[in-house]
N, C-alpha and C positions, 0 to 999 in steps of 0.2 A: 802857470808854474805853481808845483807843490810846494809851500815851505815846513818843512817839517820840523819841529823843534824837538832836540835830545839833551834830555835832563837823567838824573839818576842822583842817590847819595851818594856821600861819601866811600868807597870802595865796591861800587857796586859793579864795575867794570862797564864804563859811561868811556872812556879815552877809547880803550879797544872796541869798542862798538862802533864810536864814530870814525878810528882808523877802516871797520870795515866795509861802513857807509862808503868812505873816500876808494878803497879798492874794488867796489862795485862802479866806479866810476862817477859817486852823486858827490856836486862841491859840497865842501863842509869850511865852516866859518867856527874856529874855537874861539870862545871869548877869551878863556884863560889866555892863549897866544897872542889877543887883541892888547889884551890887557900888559903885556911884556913887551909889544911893542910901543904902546903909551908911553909906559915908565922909559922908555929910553928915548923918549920924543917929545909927541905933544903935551903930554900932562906932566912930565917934569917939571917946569915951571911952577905949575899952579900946585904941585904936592909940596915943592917946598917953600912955596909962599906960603901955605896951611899949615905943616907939619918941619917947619924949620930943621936943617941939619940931617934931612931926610933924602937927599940928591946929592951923589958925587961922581963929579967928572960929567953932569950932565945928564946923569942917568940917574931913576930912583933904586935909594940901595934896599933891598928889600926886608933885610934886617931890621936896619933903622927905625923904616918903616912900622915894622911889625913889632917892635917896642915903644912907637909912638900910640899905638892904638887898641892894640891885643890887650882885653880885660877893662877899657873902656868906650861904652858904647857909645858914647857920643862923638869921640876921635872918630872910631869907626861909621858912624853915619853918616859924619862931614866928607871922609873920603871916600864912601861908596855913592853919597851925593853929586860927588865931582868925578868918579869914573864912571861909574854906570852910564850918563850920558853920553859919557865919549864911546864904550864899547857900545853902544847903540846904534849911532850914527853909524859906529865902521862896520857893523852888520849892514845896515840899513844899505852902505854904499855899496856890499858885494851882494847883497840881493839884488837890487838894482842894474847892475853891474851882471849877472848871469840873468837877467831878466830879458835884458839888450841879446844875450847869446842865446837866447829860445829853449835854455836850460828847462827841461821838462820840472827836473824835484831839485833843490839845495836843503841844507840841512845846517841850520844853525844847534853847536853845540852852547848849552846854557847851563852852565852847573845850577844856577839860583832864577830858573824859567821860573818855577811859582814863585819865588819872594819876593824878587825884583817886578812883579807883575807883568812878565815876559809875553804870557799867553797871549795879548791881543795882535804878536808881532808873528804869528804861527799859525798855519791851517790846519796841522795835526801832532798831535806832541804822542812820541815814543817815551818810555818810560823803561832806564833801563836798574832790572831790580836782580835781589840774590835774598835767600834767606840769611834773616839777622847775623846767624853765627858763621857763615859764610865771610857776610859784608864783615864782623867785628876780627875773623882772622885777618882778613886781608888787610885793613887797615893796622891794627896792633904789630904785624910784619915790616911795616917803612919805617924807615930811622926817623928817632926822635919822637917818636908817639907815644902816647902813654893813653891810660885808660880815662885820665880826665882830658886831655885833650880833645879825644874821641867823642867825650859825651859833650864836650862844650860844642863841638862842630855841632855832634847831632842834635843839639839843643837850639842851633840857629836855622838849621833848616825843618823843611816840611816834611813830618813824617813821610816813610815810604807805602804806609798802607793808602794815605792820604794818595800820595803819586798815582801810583797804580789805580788810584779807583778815577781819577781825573784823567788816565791815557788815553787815547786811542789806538794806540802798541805797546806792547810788552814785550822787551828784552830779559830774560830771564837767566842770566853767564852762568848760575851752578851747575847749567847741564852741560858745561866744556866749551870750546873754541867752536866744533861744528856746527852745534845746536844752536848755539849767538849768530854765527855768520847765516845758517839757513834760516834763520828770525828776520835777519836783517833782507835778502834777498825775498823774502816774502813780502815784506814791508814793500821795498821797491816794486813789484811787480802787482802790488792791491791796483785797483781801477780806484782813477780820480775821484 
């Protein structure tokens, strides 16, 4: 089995890629999703043992959250010290888990594959990219964004030139919805 890992920045149309992954028929594992399911689960507990007044009704509230940490990076270390492992594992158990089913390729999506030092959990990492002004409309478009916000994200991650030169696929979304899905269908169909 192929495990393929899908990272991209911030707006670089990383979600709809890996949606088109899933409609080509290959599993795909969101962290993001992992990560929503934690907060209303197992890691509940242990985020508001850390991050007190940060859990209501059992669930972490994500506001809360993101005033307990947002602008300090040590809040923020401590709690990506205590999810990360957990989105790991719950990767680890659906690879696992389609490995039993003779799943030929899964596809872990990983917004933070280079940060988190993802790569050694992936036999080929896609890379999906757009040019700068591209990615900077698209994001400056979602509510609540603003231009510092944008360059704080981009300040946390790994440039994209960076990305793209460590792929082994490039997804490239400015050339439209067709162009991404026959990227992506080509991808599936490369020989092991």
């Amino acid at each position: 089995m192929i495990v393929l890992g899908l990272t991209g920045s911030i707006g670089m149309g990383k979600t709809t890629t890996a949606r088109m992954f899933a409609e080509e028929g290959v599993p795909v594992h969101d962290s993001d999703a992992a990560v929503h399911r934690l907060y209303a689960g197992e890691a509940a507990p242990a985020v508001e043992a850390q991050f007190p007044g940060t859990v209501v009704g059992g669930v972490v509230d994500r506001d809360r959250l993101a005033e307990a940490v947002v602008g300090k990076p040590e809040a923020l270390r401590k709690l990506e010290a205590l999810i990360h492992p957990m989105v790991r594992r719950d990767a680890d158990r659906f690879v696992e888990e389609h490995r039993k089913k003779s799943a030929p390729l899964v596809l872990l999506d990983i917004p933070l594959l280079f940060e988190t030092g993802g790569t050694d959990r992936v036999d080929r990492i896609v890379v999906v990219t757009a040019p700068h002004e591209v990615q900077r409309q698209r994001v400056l478009a979602r509510p609540g964004m603003t231009e510092e916000k944008f360059a704080a994200i981009l300040a946390r991650q790994v440039p994209d030139a960076e990305k793209r030169r460590r792929a082994d696929f490039i997804v490239d979304t400015s050339h439209g919805i067709e162009a991404a899905r026959q990227a992506v269908r080509d991808i599936i169909t490369q020989p092991t």
